[in-house]
N, C-alpha and C positions, 0 to 999 in steps of 0.2 A: 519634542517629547511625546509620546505614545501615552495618553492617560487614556486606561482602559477598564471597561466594566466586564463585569463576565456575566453569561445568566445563563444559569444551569451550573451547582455546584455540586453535581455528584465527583466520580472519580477521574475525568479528563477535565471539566471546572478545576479540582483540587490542582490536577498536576501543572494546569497553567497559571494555577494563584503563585505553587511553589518556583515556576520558571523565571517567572516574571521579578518577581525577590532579586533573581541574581542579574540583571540586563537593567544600567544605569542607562538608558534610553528608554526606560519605560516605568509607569507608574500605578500601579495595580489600584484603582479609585473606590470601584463598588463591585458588588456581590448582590447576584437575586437569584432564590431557587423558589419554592412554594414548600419545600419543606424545610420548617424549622431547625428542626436537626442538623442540617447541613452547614450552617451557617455559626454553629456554635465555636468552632475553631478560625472563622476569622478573624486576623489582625483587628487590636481595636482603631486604628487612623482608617480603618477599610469601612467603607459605608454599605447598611445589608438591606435591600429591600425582599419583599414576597413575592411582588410584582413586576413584571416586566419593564412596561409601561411609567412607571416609579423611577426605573434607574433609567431607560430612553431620557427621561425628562431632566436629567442633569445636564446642563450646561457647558460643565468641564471635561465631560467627557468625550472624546472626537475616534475612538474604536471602541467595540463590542464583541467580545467571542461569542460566540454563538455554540453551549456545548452541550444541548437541550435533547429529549430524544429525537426519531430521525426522522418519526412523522410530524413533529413541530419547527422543523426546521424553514420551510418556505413562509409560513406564519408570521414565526422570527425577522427571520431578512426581511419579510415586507415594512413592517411595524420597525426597524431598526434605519430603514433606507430612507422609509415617512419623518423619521427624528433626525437624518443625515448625519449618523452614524458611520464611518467604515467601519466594514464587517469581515471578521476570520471566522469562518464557519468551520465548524466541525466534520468529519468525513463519518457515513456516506452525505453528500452535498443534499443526496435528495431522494425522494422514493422510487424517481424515474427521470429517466433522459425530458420528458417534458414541463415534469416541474421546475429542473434544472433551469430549461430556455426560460421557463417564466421569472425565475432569481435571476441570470442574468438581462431579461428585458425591464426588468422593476431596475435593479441599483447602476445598469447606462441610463434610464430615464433620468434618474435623481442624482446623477454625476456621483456617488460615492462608489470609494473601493471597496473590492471585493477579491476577497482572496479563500482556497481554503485549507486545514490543517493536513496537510499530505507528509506530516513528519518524518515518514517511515523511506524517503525519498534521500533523509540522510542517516541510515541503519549502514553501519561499516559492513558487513558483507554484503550488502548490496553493491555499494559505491564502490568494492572491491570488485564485483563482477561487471559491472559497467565501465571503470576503466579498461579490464581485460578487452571487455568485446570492443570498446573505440580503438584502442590503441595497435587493432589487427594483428596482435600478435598469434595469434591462434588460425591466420588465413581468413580463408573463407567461412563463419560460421553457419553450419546448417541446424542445431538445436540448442532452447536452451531450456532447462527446466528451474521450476523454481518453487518449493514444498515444505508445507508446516506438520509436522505431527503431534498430536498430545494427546492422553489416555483416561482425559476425566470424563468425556463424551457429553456433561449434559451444559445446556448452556445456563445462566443469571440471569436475575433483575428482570429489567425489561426486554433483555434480549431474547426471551420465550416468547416472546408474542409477536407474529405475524405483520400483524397490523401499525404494529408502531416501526415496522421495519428489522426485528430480527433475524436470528439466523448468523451462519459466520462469511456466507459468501456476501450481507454486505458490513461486518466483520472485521473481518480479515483478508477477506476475499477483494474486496475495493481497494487495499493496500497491495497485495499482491500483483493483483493486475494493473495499477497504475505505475506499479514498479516495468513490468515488461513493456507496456506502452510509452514509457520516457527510457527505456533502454533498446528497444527492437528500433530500427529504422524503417522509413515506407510503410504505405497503404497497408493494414489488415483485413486481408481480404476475405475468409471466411472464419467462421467458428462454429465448434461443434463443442458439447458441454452435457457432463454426467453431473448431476446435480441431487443428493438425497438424503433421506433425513433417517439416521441410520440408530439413531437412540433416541434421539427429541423426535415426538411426532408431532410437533404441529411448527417447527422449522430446521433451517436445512444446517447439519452436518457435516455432510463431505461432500467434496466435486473435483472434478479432474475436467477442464475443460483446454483444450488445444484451438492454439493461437495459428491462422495460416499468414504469412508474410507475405507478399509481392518481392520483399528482398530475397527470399529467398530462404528463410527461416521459419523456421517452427518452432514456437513458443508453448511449454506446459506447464499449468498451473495446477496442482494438486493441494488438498487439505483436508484433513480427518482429525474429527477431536478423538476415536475412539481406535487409533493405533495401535494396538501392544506389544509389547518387548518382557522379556525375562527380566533385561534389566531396563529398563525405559529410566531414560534424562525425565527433565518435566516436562518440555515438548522439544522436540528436533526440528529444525530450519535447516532447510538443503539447498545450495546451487548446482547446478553443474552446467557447465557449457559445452559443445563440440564443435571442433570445425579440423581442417582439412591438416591444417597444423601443429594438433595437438589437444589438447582437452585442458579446461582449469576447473576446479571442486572447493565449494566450501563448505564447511558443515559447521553450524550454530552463528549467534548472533553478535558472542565474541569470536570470530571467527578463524579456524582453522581448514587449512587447505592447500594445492599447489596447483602449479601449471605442471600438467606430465606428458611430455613428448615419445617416441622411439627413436632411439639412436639409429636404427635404418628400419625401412619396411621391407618384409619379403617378397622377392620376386612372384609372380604366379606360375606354377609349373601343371600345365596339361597333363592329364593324365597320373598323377603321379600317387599314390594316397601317403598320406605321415601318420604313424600312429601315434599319439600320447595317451596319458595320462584319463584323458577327455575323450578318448576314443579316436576315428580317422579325421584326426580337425587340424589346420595348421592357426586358422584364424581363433580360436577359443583354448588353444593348448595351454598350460604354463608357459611364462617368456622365461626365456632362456638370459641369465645373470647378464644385468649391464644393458638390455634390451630398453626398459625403460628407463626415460631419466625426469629428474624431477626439477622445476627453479620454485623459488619464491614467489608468490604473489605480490604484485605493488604498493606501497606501503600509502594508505588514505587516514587522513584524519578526519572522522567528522561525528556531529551531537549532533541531537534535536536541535540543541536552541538555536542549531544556524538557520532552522527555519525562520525566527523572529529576525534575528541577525540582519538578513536578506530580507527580508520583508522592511524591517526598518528601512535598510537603503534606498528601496523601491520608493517609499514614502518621501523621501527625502533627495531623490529624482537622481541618487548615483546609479540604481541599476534597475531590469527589467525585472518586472514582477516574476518568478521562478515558478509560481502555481499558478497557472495563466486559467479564468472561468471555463477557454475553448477548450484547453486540455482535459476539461473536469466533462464538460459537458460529452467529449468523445468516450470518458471513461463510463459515463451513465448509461448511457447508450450502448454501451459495450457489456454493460449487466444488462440491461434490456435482452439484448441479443442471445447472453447466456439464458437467461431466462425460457425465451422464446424456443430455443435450442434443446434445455433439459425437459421441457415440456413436450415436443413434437417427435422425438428424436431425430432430427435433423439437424443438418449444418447450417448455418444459416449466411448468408451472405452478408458483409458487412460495409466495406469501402472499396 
């Protein structure tokens, strides 16, 4: 059994007070924030401290999330690995690829797990775009992109502030990019990254930063809270993939989209001009009916809570931990590099 404390009960605290409710493997124990207020809706069998340190010191308890903001997160682990707690940490892991190595050098010392909340790893258009690209159906892929839009531009809470680690590139952006780097294959070899703060001035709003592969792919990561549309969704999620066989699209988070092929390609003709619609173009013209065709995408089931699911297992010595610390640590490292990137404007070389 998973008896587990949380500390930090703002709004990803709540959602794992409310996950945990449904998962008969695990036992929701204690609650600590520093603010009173937050604590008012938990369960009464739930135990609520103020302090950290307070809920470390139970006995019964053998994991801790960790859902705190992002500049108290190594603080956390430390103080949670000194009580030999296992720890699910909240994403971002950490303010930098360095502090990272320091949480993983702390919780191998003191033999506890360590894992962290990478949820968004089981988001059905994702898992949808990741089977396509294993499964080669598409051939060889040379691009894939992958993009959030939404029109309210300004950001919340404590995510205005720089310092406690704000901003959406480590956001939403850490979710993004851990998505292409558990989906892209091979070495990432360089990156190059627009990074800026387009309505919040003092963190960042939007970035489009491009992923270079050794496989042989290019991976785009774009995000803008300040989009618009005439008629704008409340925010837009986009895939798309390319490769040599065909293309697959999905658009939103319940996800719609298809694989769409050509029934044949046109020859190249020397010399010849076609006029359409589009002017002398044969490659941008209108297709001609029947030209392209379209299939289904492959049918994935997946929640959130298979992250706990899988993590239980892991605990329980059926399977490999699925959010491996190495994995985290490349991804820190990888906003480092953006970072490094939007600042210089250079590419920066990475593995």
């Amino acid at each position: 059994m998973l008896t587990i404390g949380i500390i930090g009960y703002g709004f990803m605290g709540q959602t794992h007070g409310e996950t945990l409710k449904k998962l008969d493997y695990a036992k929701l124990a204690a609650v600590c924030d520093i603010n009173q207020d937050q604590l008012k809706e938990v369960p009464a069998d739930v135990k609520t401290f103020l302090k950290a340190d307070q809920l470390l010191a139970e006995e019964d308890i053998n994991t801790v999330i960790l859902a705190v903001p992002n500049h108290l997160h190594l603080d956390m682990v430390k103080k949670a690995a000194a009580a030999q707690k296992d720890i699910i940490l909240e994403k971002p892991a950490a303010m930098n690829g360095e502090e990272f190595e320091e949480m993983m050098a702390v919780t191998e010392a003191t033999g506890v797990r360590f894992t962290i909340h990478h949820q968004r790893r089981w988001d059905k258009d994702y898992r949808l775009m990741k089977e396509v690209v294993e499964s080669q159906t598409l051939g060889d892929i040379y691009t894939i992109k992958n993009s959030l839009y939404g029109f309210n531009g300004n950001m919340h809470d404590w995510h205005i502030y720089p310092e406690f680690g704000g901003g959406m590139l480590y956001d939403w952006g850490v979710h993004l990019l851990d998505q292409m780097l558990w989906m892209i294959p091979g070495k990432l070899k360089t990156v190059y990254a627009d990074v800026r703060n387009v309505i919040n001035q003092n963190v960042d709003d939007y970035f489009n930063i491009q992923l270079y592969f050794d496989s042989g792919i290019t991976g785009q990561v774009e995000l803008g809270t300040y989009f618009l549309k005439d008629e704008p969704s409340w925010f837009e999620r986009h895939w798309f993939v390319g490769g040599n066989k065909g293309s697959a699209y999905v658009d939103g988070f319940n996800p719609q989209g298809n694989i769409v092929r050509t029934s044949q390609l046109l020859t190249n003709v020397p010399g010849k001009i076609t006029m359409t619609a589009a002017g002398p173009t044969r490659s941008f013209g209108p297709p001609p009916e029947g030209r392209l065709v379209t299939e289904d995408l492959p049918d994935v089931t997946v929640n959130h809570r298979m992250f706990f699911d899988h993590y239980q297992k892991y605990v329980a010595g059926e399977e490999e931990l699925v959010v491996k610390p190495t994995e985290i640590l490349r991804l820190m490292k990888l906003l480092d590099a953006v970072r490094e990137s939007a600042r210089t404007h250079r590419s920066v070389d990475f593995e």
